[in-house]
C-alpha positions in Angstrom: -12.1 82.0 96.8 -8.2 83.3 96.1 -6.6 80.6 94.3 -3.7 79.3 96.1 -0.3 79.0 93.6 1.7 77.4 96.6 2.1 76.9 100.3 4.3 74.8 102.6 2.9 73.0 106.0 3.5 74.0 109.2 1.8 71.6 111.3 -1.2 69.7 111.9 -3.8 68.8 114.6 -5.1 64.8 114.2 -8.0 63.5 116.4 -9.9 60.3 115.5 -8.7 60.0 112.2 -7.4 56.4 111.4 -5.2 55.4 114.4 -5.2 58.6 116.2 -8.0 58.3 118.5 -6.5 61.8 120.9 -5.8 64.8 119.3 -1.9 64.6 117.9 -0.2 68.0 117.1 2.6 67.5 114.5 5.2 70.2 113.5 6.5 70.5 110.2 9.2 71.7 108.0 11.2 71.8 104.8 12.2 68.6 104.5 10.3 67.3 107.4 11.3 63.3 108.2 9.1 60.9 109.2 10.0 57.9 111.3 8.3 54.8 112.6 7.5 51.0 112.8 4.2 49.5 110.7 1.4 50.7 112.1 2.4 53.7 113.9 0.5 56.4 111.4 3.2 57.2 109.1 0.5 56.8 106.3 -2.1 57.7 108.3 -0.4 61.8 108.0 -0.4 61.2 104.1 -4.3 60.3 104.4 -4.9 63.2 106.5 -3.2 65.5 104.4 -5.0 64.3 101.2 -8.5 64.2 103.4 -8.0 68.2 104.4 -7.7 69.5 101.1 -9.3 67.2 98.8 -12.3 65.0 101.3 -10.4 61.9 100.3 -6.9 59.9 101.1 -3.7 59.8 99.7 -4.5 57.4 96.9 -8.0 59.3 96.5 -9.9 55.8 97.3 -13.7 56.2 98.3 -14.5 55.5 101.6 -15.0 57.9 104.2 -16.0 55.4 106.8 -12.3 53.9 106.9 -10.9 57.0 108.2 -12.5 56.8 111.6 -11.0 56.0 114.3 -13.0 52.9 116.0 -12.8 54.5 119.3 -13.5 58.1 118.5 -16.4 58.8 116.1 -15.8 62.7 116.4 -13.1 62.7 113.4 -11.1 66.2 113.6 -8.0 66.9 110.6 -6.6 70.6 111.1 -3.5 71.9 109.0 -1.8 75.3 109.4 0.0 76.2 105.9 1.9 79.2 105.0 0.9 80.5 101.2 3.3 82.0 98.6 2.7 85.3 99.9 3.7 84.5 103.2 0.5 84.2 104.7 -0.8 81.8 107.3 -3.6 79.8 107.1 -5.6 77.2 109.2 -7.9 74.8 107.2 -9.8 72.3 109.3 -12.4 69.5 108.4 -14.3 67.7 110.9 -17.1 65.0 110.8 -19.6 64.2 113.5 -21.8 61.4 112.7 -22.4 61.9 109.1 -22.1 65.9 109.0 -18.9 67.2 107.6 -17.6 70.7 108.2 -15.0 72.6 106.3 -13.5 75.5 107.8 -10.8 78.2 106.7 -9.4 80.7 108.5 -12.2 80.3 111.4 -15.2 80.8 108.1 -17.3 77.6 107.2 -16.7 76.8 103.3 -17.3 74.2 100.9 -15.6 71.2 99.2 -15.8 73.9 95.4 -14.6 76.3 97.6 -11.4 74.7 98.1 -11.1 73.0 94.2 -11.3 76.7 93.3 -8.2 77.3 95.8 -6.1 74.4 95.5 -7.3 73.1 91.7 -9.0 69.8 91.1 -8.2 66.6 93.2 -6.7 65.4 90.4 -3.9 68.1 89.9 -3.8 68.1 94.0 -3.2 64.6 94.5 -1.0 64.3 91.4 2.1 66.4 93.1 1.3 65.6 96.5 1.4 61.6 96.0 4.3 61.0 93.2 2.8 57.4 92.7 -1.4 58.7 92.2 -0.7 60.0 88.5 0.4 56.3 87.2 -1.2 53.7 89.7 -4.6 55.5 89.8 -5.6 57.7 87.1 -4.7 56.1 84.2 -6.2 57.5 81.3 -7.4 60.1 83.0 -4.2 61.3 83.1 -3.3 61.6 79.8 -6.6 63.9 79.7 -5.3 65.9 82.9 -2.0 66.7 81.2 -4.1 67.7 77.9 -6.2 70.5 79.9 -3.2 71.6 81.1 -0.8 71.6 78.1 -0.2 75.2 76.8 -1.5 75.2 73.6 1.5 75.7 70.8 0.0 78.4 68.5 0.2 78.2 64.6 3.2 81.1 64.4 5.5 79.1 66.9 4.7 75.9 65.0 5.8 78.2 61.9 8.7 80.1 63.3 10.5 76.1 64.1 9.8 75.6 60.4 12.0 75.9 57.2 12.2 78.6 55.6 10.7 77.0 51.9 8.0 75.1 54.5 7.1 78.7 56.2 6.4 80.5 52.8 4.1 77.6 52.0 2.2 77.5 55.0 2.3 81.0 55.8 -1.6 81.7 54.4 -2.8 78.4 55.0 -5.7 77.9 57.9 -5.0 74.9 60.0 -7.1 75.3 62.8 -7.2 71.0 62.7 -3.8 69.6 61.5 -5.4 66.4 60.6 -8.7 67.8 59.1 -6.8 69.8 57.2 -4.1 67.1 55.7 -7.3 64.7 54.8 -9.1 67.6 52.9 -5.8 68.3 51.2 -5.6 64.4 50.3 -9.2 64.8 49.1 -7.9 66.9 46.7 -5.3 65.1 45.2 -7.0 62.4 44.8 -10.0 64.5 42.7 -7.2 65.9 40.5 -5.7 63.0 39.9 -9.6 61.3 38.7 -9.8 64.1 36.8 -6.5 63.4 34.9 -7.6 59.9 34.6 -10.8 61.4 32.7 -9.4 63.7 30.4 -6.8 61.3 29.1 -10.0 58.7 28.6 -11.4 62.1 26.8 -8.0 62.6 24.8 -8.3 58.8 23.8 -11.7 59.4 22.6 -11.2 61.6 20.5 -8.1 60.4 18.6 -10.0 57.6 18.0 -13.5 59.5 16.7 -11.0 61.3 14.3 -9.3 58.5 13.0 -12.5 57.2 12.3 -15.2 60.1 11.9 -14.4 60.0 8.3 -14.6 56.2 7.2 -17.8 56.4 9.7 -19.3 59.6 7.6 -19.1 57.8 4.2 -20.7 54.7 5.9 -23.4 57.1 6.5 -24.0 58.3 3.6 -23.9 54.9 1.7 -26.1 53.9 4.2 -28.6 56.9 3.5 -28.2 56.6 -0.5 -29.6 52.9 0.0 -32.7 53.5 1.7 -33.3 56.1 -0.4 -33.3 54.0 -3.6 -35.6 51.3 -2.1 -38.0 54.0 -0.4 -38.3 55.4 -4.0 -38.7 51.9 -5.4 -41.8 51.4 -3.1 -43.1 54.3 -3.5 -43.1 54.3 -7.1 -44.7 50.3 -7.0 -47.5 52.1 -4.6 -49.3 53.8 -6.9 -48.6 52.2 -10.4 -51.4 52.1 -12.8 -54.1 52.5 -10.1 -56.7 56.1 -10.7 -55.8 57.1 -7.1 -58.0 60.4 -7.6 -61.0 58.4 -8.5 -60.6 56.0 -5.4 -60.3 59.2 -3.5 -63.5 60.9 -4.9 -65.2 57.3 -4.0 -64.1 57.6 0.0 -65.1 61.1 -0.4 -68.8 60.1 -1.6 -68.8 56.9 1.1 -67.8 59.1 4.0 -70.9 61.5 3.2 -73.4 58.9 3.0 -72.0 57.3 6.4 -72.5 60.5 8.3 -75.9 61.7 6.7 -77.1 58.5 7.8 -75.7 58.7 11.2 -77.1 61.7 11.5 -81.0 60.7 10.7 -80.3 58.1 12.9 -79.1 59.4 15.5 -82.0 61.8 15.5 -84.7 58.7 15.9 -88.1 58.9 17.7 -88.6 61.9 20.0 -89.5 60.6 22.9 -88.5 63.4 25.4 -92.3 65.2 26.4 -93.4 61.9 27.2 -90.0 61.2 29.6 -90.2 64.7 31.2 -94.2 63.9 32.1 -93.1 60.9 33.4 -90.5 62.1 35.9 -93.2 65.1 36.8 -95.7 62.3 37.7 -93.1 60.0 39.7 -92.4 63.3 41.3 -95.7 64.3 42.4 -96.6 60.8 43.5 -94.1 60.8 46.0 -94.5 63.9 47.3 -98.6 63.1 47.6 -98.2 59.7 49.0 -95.3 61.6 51.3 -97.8 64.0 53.1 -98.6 64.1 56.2 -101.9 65.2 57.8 -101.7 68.8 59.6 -104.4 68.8 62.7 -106.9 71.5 62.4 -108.4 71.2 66.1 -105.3 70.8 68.2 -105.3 73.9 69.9 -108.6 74.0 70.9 -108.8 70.4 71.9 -105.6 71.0 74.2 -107.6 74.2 75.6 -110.4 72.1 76.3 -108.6 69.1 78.3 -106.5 71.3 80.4 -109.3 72.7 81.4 -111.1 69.0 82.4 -108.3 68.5 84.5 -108.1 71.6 85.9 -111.9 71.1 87.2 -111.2 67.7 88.4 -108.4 68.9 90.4 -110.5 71.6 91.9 -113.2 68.9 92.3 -110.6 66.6 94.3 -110.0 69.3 96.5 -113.1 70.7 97.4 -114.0 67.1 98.2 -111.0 66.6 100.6 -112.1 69.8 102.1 -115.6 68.5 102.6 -114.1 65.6 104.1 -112.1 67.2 106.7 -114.1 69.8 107.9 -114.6 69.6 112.2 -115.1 72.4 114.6 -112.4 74.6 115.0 -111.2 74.5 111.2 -109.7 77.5 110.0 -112.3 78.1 106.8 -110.0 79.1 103.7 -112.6 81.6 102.7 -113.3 84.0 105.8 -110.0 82.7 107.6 -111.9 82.1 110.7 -112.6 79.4 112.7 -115.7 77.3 112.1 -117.9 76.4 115.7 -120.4 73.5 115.8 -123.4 76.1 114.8 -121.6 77.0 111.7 -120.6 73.7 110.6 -123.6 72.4 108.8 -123.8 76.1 106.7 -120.3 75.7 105.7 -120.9 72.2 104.6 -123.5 73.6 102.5 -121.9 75.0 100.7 -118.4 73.6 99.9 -121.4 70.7 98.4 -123.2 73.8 96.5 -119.7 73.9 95.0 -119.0 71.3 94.2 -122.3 70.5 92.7 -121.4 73.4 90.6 -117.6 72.0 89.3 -119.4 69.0 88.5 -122.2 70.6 85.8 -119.2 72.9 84.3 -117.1 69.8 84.0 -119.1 67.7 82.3 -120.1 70.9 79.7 -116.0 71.0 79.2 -116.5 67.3 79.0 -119.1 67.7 76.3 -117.3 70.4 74.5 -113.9 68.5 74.4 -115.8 65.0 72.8 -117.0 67.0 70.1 -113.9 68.8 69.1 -111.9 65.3 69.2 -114.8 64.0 66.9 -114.2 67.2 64.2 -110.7 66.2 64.3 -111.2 62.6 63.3 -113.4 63.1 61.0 -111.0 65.7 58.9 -108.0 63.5 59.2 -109.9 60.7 57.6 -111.2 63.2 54.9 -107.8 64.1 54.5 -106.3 60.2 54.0 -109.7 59.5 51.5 -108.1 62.4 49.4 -105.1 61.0 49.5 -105.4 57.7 48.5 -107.9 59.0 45.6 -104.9 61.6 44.4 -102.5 58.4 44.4 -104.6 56.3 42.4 -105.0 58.5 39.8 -101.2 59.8 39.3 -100.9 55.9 39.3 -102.7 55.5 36.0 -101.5 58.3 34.3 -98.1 56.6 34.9 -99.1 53.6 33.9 -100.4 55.0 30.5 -97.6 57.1 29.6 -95.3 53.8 30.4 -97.7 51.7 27.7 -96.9 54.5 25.2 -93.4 54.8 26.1 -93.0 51.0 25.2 -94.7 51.5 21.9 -92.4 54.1 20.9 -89.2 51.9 22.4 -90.2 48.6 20.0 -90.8 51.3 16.8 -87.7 52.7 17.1 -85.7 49.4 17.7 -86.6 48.1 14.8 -85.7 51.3 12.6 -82.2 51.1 14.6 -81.2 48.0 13.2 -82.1 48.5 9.8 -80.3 51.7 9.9 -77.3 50.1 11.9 -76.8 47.4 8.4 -76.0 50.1 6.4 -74.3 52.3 8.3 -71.9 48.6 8.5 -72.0 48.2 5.3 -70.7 51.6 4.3 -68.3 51.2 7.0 -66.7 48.3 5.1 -66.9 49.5 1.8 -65.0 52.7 2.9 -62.3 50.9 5.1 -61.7 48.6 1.8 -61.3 52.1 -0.1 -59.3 53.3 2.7 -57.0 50.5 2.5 -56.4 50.5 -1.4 -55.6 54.3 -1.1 -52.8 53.9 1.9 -51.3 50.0 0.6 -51.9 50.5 -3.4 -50.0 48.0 -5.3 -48.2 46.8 -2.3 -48.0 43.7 0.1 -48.5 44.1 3.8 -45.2 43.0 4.0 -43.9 45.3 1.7 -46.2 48.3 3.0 -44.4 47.4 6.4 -40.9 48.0 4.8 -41.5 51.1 3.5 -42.9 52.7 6.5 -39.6 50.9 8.1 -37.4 52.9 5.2 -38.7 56.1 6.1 -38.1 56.0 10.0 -34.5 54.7 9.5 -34.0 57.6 7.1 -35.0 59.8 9.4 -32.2 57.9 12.1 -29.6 57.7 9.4 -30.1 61.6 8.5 -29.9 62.8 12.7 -26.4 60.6 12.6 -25.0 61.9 9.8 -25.7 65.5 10.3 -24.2 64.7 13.5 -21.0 63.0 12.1 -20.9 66.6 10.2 -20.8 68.6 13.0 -18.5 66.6 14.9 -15.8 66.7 11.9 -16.2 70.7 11.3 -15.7 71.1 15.4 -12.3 72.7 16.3 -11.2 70.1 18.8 -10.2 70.8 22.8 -6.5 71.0 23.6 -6.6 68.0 26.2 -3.0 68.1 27.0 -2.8 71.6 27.7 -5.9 70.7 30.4 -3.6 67.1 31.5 -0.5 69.7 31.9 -2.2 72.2 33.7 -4.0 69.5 36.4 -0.5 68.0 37.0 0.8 71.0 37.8 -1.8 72.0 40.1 -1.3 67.9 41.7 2.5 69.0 41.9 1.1 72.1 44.0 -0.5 69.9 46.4 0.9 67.2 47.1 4.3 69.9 48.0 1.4 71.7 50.0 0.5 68.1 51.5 4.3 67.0 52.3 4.8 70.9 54.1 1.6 70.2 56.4 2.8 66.5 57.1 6.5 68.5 58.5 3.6 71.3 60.5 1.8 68.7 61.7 5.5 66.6 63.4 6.6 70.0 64.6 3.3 70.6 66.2 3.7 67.1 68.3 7.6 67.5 68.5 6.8 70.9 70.6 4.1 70.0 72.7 5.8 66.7 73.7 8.6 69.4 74.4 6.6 70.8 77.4 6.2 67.2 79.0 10.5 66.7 79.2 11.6 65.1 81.6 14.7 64.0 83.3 14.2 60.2 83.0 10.7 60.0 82.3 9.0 59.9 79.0 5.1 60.3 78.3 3.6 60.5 75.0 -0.1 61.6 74.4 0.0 61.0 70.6 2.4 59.5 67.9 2.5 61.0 63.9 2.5 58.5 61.1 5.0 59.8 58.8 4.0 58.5 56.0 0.7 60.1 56.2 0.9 62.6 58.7 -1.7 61.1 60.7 -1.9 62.1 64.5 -2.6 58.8 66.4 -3.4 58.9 70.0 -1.6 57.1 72.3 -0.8 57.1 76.3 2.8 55.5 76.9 4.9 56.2 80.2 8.1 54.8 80.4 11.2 55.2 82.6 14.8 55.1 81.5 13.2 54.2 78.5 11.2 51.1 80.7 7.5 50.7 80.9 6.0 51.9 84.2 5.1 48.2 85.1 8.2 46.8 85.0 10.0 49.1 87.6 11.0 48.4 91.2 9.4 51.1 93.9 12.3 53.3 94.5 12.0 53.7 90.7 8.3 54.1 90.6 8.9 56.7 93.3 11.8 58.3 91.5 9.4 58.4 88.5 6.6 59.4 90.1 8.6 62.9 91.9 8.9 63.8 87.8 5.8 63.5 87.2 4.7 65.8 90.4 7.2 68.4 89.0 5.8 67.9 85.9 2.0 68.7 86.7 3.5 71.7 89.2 5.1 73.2 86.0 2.0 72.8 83.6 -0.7 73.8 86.2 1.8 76.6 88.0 1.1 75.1 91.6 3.9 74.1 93.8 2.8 72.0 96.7 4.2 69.8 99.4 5.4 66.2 97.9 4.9 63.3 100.7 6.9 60.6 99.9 5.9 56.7 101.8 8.6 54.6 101.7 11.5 56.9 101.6 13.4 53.6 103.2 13.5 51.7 99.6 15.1 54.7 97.8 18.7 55.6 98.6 19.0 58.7 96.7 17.5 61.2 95.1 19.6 61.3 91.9 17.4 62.1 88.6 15.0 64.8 90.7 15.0 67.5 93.7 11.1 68.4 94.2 11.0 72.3 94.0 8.7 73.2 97.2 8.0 71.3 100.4 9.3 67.9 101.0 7.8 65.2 103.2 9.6 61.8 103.8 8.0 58.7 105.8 10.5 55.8 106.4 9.6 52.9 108.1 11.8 51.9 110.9 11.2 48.4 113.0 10.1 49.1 115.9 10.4 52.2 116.6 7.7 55.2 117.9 6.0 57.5 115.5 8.8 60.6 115.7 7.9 63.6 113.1 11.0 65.2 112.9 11.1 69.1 110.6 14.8 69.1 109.4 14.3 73.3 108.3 11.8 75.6 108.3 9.4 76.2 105.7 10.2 78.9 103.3 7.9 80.9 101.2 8.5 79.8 97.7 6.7 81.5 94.8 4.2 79.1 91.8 6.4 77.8 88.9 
């Protein structure tokens, strides 16, 4: 739908709205007056207004129900505009029961249709009713003004600067003012850590060089001592004693230990007798695990189906015996039998059976005597095995009488040969010992091994020391000057973005100037530069709660002219009440302008003062 910058009413039709239970035609102009005791529908055109465009009333309460008239369910709002462009219009909304209809220009639309044409309810009832922005939306308006606010780009911010400020800020990318000031703080405050470390560095080293060389001859005395008492222990160690002749005895001890561990090791050879073991544990099992495979089973199966395929022929030859009367259908020639017949046929179904019974008992016979062959080879079969078991059983038990021969025999050699292998092993851990302590203590063995490690420590420390003195040292004030400098940089770079940031706020407040009326959306800490959000309305420099209603209404017609400004519509202003204000002094709404005054007594009179003239968006 065409979005509608502004339009002026021209008149409405009311029916069963409220307290209009007939249809009411009002005219309108620009300023249109109207007049009438309590109760008469003043109001009640305010509501209707609101209801046409937006689906609520003029304070955009919830509620539908409440707009009824009690008499007249069938509720009926119609209003006949003229747009910017000089166009007229007829928007109508009706309810019947709990359908609602929306029509414009004779087409059925919907409620998004007509927020696409006259903006969001919000914005709508914001410059119709000069007391919704306040009373009702609260918050909400401070967010309504912040969709609408044009945003204030980073050259305009710049262009209001200084000259010194704009040179500074000029290549900077501050997309966030206050992301940008705490990354900026960020890194002041590393620079300024850092210069706290490299003095700690710079004291550091004055004081390793005022005491690397008192700390280097310490070292040194230190290493010239325990080299004097290492040489003393070492010389003690070894004194008088023929260390090569000790050495040739550990050298003759140690081959007598390991030619004896080696016959020893060696032993009796018991492994033919161990592998014929496991062989006959093995073959045990698998000849105790065997099962017997039936020679005869095919044939004795053969032999009993066919048993009990005679006995079933048997059973039914006999049945047929049994059942035979004249007139039967005989299952042979398929004819029936007559009384002559009868006694042949009998005959010889008995012939028959006669017959099934000798070949029966043959297959009888024949099926005994294989069941008999089977029997006797399965217990042929166990005999063998039980036979086969016994005798693997007392080869085992043989080979397990030798085995424990050989066992008890080579025990005893083992701990003969495990004395002397003990006794060398002492005598050559006593040679051992003389060798490694000599003429020393343990005590004094301890401290030599303790002398060599720490002149191994003491040797690290001083080469260290060396290297340390013979280093050219690092020019920490030229690194202390140059981080200053670049703190210097930034904290001008900081105290520039903190004068951006008040600009910034000082020109968008600028698009919210008002006569009398002051709002603020957000306040800047100066000292930091922080942007603080806030919401504060005042009047004549009065908070908003404090003022009487000819001021809240004079406040509230800013505010309208405010919104039309920032969201370019200019739409009628109805103002209730018109009988507590006196004057119009701090603001003249720019488009239409409807005034209800409440008069005692009198009759609802709507009364156009002019006509209603195109007038162009702001």
């Amino acid at each position: 739908m065409k979005s509608i910058g502004s339009f002026q009413i021209t008149g409405m039709t009311i029916s069963g709205f409220k307290c209009y239970e007939e249809a009411a035609h009002l005219t309108f102009g620009n300023p249109t007056v109207i007049t009438g005791g309590n109760g008469r529908g003043k109001s009640s055109i305010a509501d209707a207004i609101a209801f046409t465009v937006t689906g609520l009333p003029f304070f955009g309460e919830r509620g539908i129900d409440r707009l009824h008239c009690e008499t007249n369910p069938n509720l009926m709002v119609a209003m006949y505009f003229v747009d910017g462009e000089g166009q007229n219009h007829e928007l109508t909304r009706t309810r019947q029961k709990s359908r609602m209809t929306i029509t414009y220009d004779g087409y059925e639309i919907r409620q998004h249709d007509l927020n696409e044409m006259f903006g969001e309810k919000d914005v709508f009832l914001s410059i119709f009713n000069p007391l919704y922005f306040i009373e009702e939306l609260g918050d909400d308006g401070k967010k309504l003004l912040e969709r609408h606010l044009p945003a204030i780009s980073h050259e305009q911010v710049l262009a209001a600067l200084s000259e010194s400020v704009r040179a500074s800020l000029e290549n900077e990318s501050i997309l966030s003012p206050e992301t940008y000031l705490k990354r900026r703080r960020e890194e002041i405050r590393d620079l300024e850590q850092n210069v706290i470390y490299l003095n700690g560095q710079k004291d550091l080293l004055d004081t390793q060089r005022a005491s690397g060389a008192e700390n280097l001859r310490a070292l040194q005395d230190r290493r010239d001592t325990l080299v004097r008492e290492r040489d003393a222990l070492e010389e003690k160690r070894f004194a008088g004693l023929d260390l090569a002749g000790m050495q040739e005895r550990l050298v003759e001890l140690s081959a007598r230990y390991d030619e004896m561990a080696k016959d020893g090791a060696g032993g009796v050879d018991t492994t033919e007798i161990d592998r014929r073991l496991q062989e006959l544990h093995r073959k045990l099992g698998q000849r105790g695990a065997e099962q017997y495979a039936p020679k005869y089973a095919r044939h004795i199966a053969e032999a009993a189906a066919k048993v009990k395929e005679l006995g079933a022929k048997y059973s039914r030859e006999a049945a047929l015996l049994k059942g035979f009367q004249p007139g039967v259908v005989c299952p042979t020639c398929r004819r029936a039998v007559s009384e002559t017949d009868l006694g042949d046929v009998q005959a010889g179904i008995r012939q028959s059976l006669e017959a099934i019974t000798a070949e029966g008992r043959a297959q009888k016979g024949q099926l005994d005597e294989l069941q008999a062959l089977e029997k006797q080879a399965e217990e042929t079969f166990l005999q063998f095995q039980r036979d086969d078991v016994a005798q693997i059983s007392l080869e085992i038990e043989e080979l397990n009488r030798k085995r424990e021969g050989m066992d008890a025999a080579q025990a005893a050699n083992h701990d003969r040969r495990k004395d002397e292998l003990e006794s060398l092993h002492s005598q050559i851990q006593a040679v051992t010992a003389d060798i490694e302590y000599g003429n020393l203590s343990q005590e004094e063995y301890d401290r030599l091994m303790e002398c060599r490690e720490l002149l191994r420590e003491c040797q690290a420390e001083l080469d260290a020391a060396k290297k340390a003195a013979q280093a050219e040292p690092e020019d920490y004030d030229a690194k202390i000057a140059q981080v200053e400098s670049l703190i210097l940089d930034k904290k001008k770079l900081l105290a520039d973005a903190i004068l951006y940031v008040g600009k910034r706020a000082e020109l968008t407040f600028s698009q919210l100037k008002m006569n009398l009326v002051e709002i603020a959306l957000s306040e800047v800490v100066k000292s930091t530069g922080e942007v603080k959000d806030v919401f504060k309305f005042t009047y004549g420099g009065r908070r908003y709660d404090r003022l009487s209603l000819s001021e809240k209404i004079r406040a509230g017609l800013e505010v309208s002219e405010l919104v039309k400004r920032l969201t370019g519509r200019n739409y009628p202003v109805f103002i209730d009440n018109m009988e507590s204000v006196d004057e119009l002094t701090n603001v003249r709404p720019t488009g239409q302008i409807i005034m209800a005054k409440c008069v005692r007594g009198a009759e609802l009179t709507v009364r156009p003062m002019g006509r209603p003239q195109v007038q162009k968006a702001a």
